[in-house]
Biotite code that builds the C-alpha atoms (Angstrom):
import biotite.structure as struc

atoms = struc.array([
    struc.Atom([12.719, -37.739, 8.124], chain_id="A", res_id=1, res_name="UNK", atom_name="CA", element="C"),
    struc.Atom([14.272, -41.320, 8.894], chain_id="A", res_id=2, res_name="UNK", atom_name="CA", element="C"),
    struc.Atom([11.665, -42.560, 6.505], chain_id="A", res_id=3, res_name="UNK", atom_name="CA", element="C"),
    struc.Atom([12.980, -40.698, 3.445], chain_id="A", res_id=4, res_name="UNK", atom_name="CA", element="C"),
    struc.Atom([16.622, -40.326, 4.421], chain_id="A", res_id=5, res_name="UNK", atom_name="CA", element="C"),
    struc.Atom([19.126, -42.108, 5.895], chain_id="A", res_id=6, res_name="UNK", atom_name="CA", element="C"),
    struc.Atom([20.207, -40.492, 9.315], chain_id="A", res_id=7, res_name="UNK", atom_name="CA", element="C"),
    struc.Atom([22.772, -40.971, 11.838], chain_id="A", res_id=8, res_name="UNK", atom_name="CA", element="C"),
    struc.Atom([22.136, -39.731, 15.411], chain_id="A", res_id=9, res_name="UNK", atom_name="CA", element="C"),
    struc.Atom([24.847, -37.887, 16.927], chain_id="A", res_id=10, res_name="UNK", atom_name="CA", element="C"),
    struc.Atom([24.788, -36.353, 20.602], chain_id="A", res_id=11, res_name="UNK", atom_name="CA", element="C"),
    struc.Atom([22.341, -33.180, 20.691], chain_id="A", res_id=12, res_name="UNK", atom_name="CA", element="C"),
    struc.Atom([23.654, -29.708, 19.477], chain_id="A", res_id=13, res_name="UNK", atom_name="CA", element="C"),
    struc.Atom([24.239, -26.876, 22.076], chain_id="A", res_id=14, res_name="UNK", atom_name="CA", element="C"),
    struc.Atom([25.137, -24.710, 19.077], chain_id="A", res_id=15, res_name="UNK", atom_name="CA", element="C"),
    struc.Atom([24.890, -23.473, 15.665], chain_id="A", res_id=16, res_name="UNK", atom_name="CA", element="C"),
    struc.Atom([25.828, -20.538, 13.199], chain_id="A", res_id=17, res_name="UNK", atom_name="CA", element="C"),
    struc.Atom([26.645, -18.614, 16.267], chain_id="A", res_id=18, res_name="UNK", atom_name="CA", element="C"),
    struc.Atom([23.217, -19.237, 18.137], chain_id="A", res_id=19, res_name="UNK", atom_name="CA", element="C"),
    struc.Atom([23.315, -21.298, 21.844], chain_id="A", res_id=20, res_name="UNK", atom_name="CA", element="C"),
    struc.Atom([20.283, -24.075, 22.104], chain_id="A", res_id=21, res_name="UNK", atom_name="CA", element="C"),
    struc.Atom([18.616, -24.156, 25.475], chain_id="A", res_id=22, res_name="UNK", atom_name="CA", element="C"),
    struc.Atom([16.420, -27.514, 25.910], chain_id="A", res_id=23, res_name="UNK", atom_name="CA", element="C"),
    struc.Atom([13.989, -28.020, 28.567], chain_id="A", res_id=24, res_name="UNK", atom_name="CA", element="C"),
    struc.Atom([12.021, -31.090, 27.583], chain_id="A", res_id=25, res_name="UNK", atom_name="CA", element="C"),
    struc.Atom([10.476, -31.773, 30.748], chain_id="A", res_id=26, res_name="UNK", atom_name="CA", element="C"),
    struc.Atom([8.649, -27.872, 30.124], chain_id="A", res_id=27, res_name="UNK", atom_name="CA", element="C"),
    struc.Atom([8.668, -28.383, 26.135], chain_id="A", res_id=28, res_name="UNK", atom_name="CA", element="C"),
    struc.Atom([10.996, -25.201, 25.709], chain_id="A", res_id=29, res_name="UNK", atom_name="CA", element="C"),
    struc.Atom([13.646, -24.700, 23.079], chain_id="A", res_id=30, res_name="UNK", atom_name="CA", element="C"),
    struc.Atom([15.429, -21.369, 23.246], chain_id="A", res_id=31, res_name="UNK", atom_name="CA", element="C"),
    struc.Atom([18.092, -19.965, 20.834], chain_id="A", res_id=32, res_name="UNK", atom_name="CA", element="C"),
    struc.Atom([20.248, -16.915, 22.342], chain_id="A", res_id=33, res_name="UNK", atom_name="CA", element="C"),
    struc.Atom([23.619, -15.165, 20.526], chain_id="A", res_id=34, res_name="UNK", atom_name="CA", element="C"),
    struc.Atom([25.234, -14.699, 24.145], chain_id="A", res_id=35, res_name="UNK", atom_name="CA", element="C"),
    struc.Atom([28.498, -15.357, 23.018], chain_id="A", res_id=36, res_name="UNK", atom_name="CA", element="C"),
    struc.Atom([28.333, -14.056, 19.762], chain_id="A", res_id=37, res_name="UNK", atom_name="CA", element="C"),
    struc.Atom([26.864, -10.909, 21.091], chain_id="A", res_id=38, res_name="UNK", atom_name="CA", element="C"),
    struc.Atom([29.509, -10.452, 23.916], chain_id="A", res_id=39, res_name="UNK", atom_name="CA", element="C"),
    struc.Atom([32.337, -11.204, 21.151], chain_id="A", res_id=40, res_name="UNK", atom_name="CA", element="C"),
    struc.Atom([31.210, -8.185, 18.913], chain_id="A", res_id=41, res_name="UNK", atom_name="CA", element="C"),
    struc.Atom([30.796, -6.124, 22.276], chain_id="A", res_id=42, res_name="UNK", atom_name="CA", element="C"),
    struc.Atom([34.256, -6.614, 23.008], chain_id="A", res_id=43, res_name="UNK", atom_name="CA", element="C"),
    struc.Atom([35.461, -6.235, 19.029], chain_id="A", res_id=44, res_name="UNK", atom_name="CA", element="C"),
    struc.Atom([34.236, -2.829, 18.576], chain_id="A", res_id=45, res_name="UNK", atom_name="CA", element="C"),
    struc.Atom([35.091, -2.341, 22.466], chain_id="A", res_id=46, res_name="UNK", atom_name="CA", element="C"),
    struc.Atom([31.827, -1.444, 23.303], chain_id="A", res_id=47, res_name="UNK", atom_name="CA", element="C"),
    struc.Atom([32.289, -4.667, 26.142], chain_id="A", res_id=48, res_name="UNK", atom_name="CA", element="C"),
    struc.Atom([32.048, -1.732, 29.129], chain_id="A", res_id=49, res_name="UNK", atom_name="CA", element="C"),
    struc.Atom([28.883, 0.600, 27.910], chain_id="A", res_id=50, res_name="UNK", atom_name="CA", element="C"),
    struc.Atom([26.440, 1.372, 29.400], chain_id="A", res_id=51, res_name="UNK", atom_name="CA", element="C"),
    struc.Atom([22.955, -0.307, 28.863], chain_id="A", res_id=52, res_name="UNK", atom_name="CA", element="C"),
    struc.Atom([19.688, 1.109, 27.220], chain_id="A", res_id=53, res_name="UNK", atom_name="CA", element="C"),
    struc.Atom([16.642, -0.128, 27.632], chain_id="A", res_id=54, res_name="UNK", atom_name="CA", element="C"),
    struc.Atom([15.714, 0.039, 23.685], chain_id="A", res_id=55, res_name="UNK", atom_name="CA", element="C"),
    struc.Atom([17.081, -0.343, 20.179], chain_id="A", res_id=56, res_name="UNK", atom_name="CA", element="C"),
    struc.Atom([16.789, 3.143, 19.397], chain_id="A", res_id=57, res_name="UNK", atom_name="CA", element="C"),
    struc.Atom([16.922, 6.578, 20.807], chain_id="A", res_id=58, res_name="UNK", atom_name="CA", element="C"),
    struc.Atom([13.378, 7.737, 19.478], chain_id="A", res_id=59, res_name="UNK", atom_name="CA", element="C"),
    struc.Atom([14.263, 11.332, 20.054], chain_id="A", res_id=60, res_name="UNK", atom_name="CA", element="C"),
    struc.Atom([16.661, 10.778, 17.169], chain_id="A", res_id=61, res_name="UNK", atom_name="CA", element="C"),
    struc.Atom([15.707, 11.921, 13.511], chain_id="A", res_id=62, res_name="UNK", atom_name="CA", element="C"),
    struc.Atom([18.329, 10.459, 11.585], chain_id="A", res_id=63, res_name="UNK", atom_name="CA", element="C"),
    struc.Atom([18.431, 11.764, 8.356], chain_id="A", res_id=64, res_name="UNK", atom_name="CA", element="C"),
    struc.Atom([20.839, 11.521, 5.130], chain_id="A", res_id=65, res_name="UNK", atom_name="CA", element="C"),
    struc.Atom([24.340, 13.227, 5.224], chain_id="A", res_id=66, res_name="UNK", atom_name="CA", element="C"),
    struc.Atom([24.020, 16.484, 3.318], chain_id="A", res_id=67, res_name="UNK", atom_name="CA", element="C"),
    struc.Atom([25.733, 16.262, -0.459], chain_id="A", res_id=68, res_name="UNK", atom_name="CA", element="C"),
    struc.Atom([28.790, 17.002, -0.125], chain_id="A", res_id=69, res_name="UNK", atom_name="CA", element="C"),
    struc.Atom([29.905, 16.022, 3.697], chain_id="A", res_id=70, res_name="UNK", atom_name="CA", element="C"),
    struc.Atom([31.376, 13.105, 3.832], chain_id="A", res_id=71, res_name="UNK", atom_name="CA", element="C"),
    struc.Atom([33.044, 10.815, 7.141], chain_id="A", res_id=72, res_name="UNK", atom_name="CA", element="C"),
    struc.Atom([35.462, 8.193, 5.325], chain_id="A", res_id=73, res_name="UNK", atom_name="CA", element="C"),
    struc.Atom([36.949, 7.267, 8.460], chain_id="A", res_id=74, res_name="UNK", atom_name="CA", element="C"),
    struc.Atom([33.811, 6.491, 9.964], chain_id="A", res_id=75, res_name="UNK", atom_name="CA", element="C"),
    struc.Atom([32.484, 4.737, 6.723], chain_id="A", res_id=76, res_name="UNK", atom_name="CA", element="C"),
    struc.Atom([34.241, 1.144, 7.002], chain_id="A", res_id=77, res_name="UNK", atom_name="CA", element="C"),
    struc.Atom([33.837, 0.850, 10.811], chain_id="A", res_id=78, res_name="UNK", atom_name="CA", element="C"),
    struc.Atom([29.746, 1.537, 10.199], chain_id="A", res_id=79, res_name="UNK", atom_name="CA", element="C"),
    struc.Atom([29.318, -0.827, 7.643], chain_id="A", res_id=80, res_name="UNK", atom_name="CA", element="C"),
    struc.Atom([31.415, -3.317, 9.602], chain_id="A", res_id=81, res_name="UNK", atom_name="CA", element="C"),
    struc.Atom([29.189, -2.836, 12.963], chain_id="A", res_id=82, res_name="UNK", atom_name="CA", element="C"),
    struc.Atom([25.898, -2.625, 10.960], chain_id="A", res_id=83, res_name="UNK", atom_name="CA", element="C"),
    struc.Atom([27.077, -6.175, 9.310], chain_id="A", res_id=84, res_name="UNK", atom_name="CA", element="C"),
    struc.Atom([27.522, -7.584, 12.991], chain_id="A", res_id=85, res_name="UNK", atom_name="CA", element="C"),
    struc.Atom([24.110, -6.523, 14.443], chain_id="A", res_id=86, res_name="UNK", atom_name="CA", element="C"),
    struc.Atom([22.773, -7.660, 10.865], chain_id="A", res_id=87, res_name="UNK", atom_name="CA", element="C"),
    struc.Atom([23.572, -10.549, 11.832], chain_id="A", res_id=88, res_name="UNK", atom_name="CA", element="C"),
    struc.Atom([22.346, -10.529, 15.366], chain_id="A", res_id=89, res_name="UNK", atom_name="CA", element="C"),
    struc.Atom([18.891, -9.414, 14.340], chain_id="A", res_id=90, res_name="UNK", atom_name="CA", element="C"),
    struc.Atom([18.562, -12.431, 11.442], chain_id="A", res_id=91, res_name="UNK", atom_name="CA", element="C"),
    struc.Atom([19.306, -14.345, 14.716], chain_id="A", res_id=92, res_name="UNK", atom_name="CA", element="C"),
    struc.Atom([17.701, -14.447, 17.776], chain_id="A", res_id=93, res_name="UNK", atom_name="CA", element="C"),
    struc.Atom([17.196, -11.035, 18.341], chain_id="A", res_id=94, res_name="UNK", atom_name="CA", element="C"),
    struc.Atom([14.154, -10.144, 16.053], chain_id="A", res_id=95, res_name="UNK", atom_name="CA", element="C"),
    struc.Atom([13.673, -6.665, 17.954], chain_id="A", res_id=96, res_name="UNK", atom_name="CA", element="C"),
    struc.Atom([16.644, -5.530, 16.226], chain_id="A", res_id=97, res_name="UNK", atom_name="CA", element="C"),
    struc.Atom([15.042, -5.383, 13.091], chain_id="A", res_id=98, res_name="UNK", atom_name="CA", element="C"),
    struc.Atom([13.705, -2.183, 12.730], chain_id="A", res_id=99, res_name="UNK", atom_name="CA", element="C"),
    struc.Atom([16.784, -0.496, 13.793], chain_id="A", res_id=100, res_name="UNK", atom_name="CA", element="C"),
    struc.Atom([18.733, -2.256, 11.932], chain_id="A", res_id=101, res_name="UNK", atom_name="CA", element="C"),
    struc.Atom([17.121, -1.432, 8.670], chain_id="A", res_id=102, res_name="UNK", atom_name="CA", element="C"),
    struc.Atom([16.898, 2.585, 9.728], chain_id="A", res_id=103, res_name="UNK", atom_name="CA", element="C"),
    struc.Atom([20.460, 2.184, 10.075], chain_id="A", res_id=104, res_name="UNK", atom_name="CA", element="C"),
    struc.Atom([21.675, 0.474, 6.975], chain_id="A", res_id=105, res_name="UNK", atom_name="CA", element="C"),
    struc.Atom([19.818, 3.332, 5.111], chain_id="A", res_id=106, res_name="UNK", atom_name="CA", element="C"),
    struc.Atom([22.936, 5.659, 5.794], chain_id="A", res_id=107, res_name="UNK", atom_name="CA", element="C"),
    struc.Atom([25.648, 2.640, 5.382], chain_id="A", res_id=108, res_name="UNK", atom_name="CA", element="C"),
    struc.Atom([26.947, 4.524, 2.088], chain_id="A", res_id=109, res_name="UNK", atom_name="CA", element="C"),
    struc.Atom([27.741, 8.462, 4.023], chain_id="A", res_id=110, res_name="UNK", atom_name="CA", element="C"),
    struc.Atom([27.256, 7.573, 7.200], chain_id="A", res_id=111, res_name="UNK", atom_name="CA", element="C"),
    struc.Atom([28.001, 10.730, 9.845], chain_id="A", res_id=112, res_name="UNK", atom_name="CA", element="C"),
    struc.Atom([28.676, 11.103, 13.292], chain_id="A", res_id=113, res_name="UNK", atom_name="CA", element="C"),
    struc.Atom([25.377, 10.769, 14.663], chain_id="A", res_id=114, res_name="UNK", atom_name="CA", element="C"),
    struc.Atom([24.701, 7.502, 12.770], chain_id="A", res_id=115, res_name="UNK", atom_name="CA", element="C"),
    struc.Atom([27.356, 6.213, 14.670], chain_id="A", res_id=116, res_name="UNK", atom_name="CA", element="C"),
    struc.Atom([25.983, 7.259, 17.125], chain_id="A", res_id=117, res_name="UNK", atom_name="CA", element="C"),
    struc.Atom([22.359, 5.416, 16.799], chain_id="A", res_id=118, res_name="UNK", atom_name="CA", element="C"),
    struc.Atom([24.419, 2.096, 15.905], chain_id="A", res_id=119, res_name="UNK", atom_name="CA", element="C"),
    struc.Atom([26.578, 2.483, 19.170], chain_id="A", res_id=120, res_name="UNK", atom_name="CA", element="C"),
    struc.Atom([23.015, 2.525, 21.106], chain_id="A", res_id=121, res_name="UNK", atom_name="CA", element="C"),
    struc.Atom([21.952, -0.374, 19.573], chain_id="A", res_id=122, res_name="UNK", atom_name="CA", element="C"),
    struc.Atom([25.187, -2.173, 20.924], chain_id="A", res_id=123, res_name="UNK", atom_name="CA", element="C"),
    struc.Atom([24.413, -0.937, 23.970], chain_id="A", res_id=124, res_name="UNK", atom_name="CA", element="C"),
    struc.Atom([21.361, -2.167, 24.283], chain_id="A", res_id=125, res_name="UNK", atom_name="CA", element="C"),
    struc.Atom([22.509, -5.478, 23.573], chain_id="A", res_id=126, res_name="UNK", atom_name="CA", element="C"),
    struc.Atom([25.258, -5.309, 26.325], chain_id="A", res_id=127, res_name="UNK", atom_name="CA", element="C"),
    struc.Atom([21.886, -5.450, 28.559], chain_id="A", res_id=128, res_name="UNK", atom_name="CA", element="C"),
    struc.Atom([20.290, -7.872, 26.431], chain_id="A", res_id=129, res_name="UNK", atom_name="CA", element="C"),
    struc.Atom([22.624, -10.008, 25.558], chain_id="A", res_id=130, res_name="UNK", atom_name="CA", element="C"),
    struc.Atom([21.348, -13.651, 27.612], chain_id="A", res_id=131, res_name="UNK", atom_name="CA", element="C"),
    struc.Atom([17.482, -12.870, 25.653], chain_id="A", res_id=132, res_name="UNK", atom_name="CA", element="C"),
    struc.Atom([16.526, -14.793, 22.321], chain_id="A", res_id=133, res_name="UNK", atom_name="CA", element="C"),
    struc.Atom([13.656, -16.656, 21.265], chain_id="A", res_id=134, res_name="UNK", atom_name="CA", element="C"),
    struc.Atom([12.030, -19.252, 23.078], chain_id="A", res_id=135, res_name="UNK", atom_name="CA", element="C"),
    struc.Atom([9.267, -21.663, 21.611], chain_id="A", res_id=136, res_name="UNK", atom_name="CA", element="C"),
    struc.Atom([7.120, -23.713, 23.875], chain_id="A", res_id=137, res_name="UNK", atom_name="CA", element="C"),
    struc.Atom([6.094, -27.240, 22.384], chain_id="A", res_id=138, res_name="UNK", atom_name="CA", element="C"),
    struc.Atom([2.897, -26.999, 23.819], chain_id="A", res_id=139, res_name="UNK", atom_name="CA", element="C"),
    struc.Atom([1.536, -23.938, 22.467], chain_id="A", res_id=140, res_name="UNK", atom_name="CA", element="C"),
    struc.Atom([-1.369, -24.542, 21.285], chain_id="A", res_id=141, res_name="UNK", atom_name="CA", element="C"),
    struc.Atom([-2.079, -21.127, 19.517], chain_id="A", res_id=142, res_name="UNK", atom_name="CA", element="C"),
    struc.Atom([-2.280, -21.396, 15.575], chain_id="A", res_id=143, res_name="UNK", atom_name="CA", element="C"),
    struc.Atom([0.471, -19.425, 13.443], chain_id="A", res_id=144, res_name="UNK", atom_name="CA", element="C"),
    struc.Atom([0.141, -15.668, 14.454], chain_id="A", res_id=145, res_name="UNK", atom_name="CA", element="C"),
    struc.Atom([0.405, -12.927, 11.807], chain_id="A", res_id=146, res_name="UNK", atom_name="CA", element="C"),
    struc.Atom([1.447, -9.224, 12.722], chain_id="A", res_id=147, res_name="UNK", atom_name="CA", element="C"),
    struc.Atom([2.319, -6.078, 10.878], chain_id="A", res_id=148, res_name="UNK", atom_name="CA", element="C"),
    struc.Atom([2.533, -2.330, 11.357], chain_id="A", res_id=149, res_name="UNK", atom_name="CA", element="C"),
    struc.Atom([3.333, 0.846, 9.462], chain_id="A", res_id=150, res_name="UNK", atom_name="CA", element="C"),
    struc.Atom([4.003, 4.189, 10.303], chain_id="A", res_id=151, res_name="UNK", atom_name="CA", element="C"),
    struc.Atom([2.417, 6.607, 7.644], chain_id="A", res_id=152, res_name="UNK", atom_name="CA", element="C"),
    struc.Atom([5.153, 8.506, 6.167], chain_id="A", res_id=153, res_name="UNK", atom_name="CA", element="C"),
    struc.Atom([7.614, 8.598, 8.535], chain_id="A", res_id=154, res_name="UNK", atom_name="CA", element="C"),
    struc.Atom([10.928, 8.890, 6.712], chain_id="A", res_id=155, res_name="UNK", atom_name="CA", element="C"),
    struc.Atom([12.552, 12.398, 7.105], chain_id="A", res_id=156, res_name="UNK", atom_name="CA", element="C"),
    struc.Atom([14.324, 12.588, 4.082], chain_id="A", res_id=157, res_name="UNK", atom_name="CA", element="C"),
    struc.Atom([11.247, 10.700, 1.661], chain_id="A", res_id=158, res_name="UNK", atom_name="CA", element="C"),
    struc.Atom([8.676, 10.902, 3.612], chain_id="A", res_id=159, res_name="UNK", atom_name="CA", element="C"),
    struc.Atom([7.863, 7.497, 2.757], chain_id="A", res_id=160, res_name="UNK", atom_name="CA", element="C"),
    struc.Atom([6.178, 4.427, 5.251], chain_id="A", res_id=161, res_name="UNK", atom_name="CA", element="C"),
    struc.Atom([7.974, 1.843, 6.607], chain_id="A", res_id=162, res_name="UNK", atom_name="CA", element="C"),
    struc.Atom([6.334, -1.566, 7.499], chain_id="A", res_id=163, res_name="UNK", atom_name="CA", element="C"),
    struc.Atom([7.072, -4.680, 8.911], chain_id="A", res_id=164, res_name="UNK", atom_name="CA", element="C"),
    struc.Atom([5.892, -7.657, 9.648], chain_id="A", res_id=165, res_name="UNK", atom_name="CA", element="C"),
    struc.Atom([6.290, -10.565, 12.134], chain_id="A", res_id=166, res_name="UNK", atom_name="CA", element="C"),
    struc.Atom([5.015, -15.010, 11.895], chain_id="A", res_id=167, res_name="UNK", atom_name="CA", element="C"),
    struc.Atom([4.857, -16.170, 15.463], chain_id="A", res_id=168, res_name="UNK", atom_name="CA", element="C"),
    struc.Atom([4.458, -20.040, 16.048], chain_id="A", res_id=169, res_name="UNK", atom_name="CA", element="C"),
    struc.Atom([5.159, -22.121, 18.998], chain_id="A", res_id=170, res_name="UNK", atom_name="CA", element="C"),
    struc.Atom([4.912, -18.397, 21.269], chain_id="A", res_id=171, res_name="UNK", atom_name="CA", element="C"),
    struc.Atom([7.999, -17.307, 19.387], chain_id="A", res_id=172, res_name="UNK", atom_name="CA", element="C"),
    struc.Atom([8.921, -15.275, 16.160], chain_id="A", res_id=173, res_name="UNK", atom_name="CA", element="C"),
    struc.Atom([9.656, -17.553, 13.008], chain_id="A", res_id=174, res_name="UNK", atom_name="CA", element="C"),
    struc.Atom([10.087, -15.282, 10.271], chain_id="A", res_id=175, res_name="UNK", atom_name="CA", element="C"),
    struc.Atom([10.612, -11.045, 10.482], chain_id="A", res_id=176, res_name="UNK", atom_name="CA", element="C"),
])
């Protein structure tokens, strides 16, 4: 880049947009976490003392739409406010939010009770996640990895797939 621009070197960033940078050059690591960002939305929708899960998602839980009709307008703004947090969280370092969040944000216009409910676990799983991100290792030596999966008609009110996809490079996730 210094041949095309003109750069100045400042000292080396610890953080940006919310993400921590973790440097190990003498093992060629550079890991991005949300540890404070994660433990700041914890405590803003005072889910700071939960419990942990182990995973995203409850996968005894069918969500479905909120019948015609019903509707939950107190719960409305504080589930599309949460949902926009762990949005965030998952377009960070925290890639295995991804599915849930985009299950979730299916029922951001009605959500119900036991929507809240699924987003609540996600934040609880991230009050025992919280210190994981991504880590990519410098010498890697594995080309760029290409992964994606479907389930076959899965949605409950559609019955339409969902699929997704993940780029790994450098033994961590680039694009999901």
């Amino acid at each position: 880049m210094e041949k095309q621009f003109e750069l100045t070197r400042q000292s080396e960033s610890n953080q940006v947009l919310g993400m921590e940078i973790h440097r190990d050059r003498k093992n060629g690591t550079l890991a991005l976490t949300q540890t404070y960002y994660i433990n700041k939305i914890l405590k803003t929708y005072d889910m700071h003392e939960c419990n942990p899960v182990h995973t995203p998602m409850d996968h005894n839980v069918k969500l479905q739409r909120t019948p015609d009709g019903e509707e939950h307008p107190d719960i409305k703004p504080v589930y599309q406010s949460m949902l926009g947090a762990l949005m965030y969280a998952a377009c960070g370092a925290h890639p295995e939010l991804s599915y849930a969040v985009q299950t979730l944000s299916q029922f951001s216009s009605n959500p119900n009770p036991t929507h809240l409910t699924a987003l609540k676990h996600c934040y609880r799983f991230l009050k025992g996640h919280s210190t994981l991100g991504i880590t990519y290792t410098a010498n890697d030596e594995r080309e760029i990895e290409l992964y994606s999966d479907a389930d076959w008609g899965n949605c409950v009110d559609t019955g339409k797939s969902i699929s997704g996809c993940v780029t790994m490079y450098a033994g961590g996730p680039t694009s999901w």
